[in-house]
C-alpha positions as YAML, in Angstrom:
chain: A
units: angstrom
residues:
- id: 1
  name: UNK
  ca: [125.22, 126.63, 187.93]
- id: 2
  name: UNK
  ca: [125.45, 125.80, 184.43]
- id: 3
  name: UNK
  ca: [128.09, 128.34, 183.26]
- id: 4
  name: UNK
  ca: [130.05, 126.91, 186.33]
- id: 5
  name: UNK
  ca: [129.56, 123.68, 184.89]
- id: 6
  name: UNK
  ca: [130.66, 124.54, 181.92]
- id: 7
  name: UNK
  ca: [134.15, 126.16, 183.12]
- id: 8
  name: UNK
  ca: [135.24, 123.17, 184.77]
- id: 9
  name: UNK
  ca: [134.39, 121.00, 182.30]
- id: 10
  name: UNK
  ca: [137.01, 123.28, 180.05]
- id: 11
  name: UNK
  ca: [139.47, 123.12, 182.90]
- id: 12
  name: UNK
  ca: [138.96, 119.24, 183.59]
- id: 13
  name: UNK
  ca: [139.88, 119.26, 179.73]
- id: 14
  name: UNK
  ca: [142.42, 121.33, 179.54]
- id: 15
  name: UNK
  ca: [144.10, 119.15, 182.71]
- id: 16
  name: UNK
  ca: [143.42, 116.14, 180.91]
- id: 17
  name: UNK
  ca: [145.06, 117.24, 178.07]
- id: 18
  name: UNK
  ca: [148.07, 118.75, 179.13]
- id: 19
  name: UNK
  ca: [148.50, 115.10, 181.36]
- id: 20
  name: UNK
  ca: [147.89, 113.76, 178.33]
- id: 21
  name: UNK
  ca: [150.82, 114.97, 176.73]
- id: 22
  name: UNK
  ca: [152.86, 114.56, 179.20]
- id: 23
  name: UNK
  ca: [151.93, 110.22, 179.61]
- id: 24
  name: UNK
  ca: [152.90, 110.40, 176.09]
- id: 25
  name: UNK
  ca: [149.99, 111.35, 174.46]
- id: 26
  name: UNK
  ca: [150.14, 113.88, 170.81]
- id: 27
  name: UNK
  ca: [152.71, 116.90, 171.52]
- id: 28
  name: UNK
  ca: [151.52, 120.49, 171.02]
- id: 29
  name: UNK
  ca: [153.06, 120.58, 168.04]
- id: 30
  name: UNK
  ca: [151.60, 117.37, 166.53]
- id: 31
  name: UNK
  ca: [147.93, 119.08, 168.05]
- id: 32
  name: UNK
  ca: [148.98, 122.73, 166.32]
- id: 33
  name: UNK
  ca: [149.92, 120.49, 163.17]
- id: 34
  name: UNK
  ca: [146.53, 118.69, 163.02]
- id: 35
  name: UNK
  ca: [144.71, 122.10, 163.53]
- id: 36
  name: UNK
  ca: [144.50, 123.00, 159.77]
- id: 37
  name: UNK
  ca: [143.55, 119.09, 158.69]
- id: 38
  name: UNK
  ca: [140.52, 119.26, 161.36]
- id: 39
  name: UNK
  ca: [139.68, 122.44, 159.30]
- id: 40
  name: UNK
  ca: [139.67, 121.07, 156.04]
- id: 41
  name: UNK
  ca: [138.04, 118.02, 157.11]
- id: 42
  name: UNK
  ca: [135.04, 120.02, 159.14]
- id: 43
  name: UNK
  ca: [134.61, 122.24, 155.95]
- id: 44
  name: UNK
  ca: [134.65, 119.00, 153.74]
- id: 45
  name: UNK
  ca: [131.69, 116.95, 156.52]
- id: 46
  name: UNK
  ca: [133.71, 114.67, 156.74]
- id: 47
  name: UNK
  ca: [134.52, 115.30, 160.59]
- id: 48
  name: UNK
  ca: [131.78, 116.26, 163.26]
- id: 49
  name: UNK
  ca: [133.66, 119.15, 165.09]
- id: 50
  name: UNK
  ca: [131.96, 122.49, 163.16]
- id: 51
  name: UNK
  ca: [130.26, 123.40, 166.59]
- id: 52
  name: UNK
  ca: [133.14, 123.00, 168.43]
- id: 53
  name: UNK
  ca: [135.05, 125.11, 165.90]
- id: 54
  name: UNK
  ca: [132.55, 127.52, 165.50]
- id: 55
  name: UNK
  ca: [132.52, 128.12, 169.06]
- id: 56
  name: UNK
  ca: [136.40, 128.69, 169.27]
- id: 57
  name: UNK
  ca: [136.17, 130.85, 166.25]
- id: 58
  name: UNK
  ca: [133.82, 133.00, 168.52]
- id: 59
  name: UNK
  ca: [136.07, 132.72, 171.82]
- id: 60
  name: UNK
  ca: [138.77, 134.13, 169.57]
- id: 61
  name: UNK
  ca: [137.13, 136.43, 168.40]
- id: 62
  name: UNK
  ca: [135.89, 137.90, 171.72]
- id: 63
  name: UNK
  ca: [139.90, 137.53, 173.13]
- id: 64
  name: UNK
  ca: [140.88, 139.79, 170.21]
- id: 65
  name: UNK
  ca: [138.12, 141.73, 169.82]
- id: 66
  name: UNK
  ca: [138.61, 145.53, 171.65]
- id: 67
  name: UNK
  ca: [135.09, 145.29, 172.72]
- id: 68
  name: UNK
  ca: [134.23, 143.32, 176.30]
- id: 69
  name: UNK
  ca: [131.68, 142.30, 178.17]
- id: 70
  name: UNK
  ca: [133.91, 143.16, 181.07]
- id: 71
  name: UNK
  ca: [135.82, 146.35, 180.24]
- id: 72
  name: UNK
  ca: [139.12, 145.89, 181.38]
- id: 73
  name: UNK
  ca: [139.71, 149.92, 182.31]
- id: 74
  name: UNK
  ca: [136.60, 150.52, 184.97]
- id: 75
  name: UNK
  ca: [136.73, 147.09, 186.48]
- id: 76
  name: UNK
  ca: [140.29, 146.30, 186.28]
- id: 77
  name: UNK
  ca: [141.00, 142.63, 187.77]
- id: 78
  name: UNK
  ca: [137.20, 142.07, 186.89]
- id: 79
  name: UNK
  ca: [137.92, 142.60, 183.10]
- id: 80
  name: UNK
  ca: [140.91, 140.64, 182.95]
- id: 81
  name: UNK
  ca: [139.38, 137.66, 184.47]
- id: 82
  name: UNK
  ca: [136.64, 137.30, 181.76]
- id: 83
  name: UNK
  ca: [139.33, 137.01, 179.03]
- id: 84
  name: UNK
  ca: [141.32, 134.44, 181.41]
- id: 85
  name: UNK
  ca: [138.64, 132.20, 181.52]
- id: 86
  name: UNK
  ca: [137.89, 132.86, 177.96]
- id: 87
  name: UNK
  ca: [141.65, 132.05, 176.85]
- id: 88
  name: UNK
  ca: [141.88, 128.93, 179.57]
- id: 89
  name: UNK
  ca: [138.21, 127.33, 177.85]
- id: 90
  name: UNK
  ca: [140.00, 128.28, 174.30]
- id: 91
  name: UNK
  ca: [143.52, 126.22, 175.05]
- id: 92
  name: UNK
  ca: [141.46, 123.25, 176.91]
- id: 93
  name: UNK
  ca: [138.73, 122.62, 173.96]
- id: 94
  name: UNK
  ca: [141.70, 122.77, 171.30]
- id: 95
  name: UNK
  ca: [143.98, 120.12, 173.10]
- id: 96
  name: UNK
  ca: [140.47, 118.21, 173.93]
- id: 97
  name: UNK
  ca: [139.28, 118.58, 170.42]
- id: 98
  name: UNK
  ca: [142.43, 118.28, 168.11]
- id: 99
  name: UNK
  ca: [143.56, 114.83, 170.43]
- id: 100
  name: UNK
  ca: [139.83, 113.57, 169.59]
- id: 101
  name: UNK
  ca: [140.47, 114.64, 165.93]
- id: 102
  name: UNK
  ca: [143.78, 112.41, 166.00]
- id: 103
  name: UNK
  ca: [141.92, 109.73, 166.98]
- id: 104
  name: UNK
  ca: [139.47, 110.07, 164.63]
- id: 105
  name: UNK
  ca: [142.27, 110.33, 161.98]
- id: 106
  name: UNK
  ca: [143.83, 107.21, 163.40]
- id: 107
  name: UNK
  ca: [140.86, 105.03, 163.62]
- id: 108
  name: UNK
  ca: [139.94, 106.49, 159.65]
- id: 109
  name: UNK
  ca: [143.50, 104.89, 158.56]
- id: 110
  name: UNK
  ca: [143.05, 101.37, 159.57]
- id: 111
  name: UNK
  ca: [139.69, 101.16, 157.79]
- id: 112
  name: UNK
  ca: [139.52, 100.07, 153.99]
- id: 113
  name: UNK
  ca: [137.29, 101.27, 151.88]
- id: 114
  name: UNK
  ca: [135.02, 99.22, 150.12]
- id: 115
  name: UNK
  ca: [131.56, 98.09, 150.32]
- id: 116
  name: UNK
  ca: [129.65, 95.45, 152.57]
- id: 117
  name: UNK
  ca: [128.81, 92.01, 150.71]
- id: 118
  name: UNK
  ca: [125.62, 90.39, 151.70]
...
């Protein structure tokens, strides 16, 4: 129940996101852009998303990686299917996550820095 869960809250993301995009929302290319700035800025602490990055680090890693936990040759449309979720959870957290990194960004920009008088 909870892995289910789990994929269709990466598919209701990656849905929302594409939609997104479409209703005028960032463009892939503005998302791809901010990619390397959420980076930085995770690495720095200055932004919350080293979880989330950490985890798509890992689903990358398991897309690339030769090894499976479904081997593609002895179970055939079985094996494939673990990497098409994986790659469908991977594209839906990094539209989710880089728009919610834009906003961040945006709502970062219209605050000045200073301190708080009493």
């Amino acid at each position: 129940m909870g892995k289910t869960l789990k994929r269709s809250a990466a598919f209701t993301a990656l849905a929302r996101a594409l939609a997104s995009g479409a209703r005028g929302g960032p463009s892939l290319g503005a998302r791809l852009a901010a990619m390397p700035r959420m980076i930085r800025a995770t690495a720095r602490g200055e932004y919350d998303g080293g979880l989330r990055l950490a985890l798509m680090a890992g689903a990358t890693a398991y897309i690339v990686s030769p090894i499976d936990l479904l081997p593609e040759i002895p179970l055939a449309i079985f094996g494939l299917a673990d990497d098409a979720v994986m790659v469908t959870w991977l594209a839906g957290s990094v539209l989710a996550e880089t728009e919610r990194f834009l906003e961040w960004e945006a709502r970062r920009r219209s605050v000045i820095p200073g301190h708080v008088v009493p």
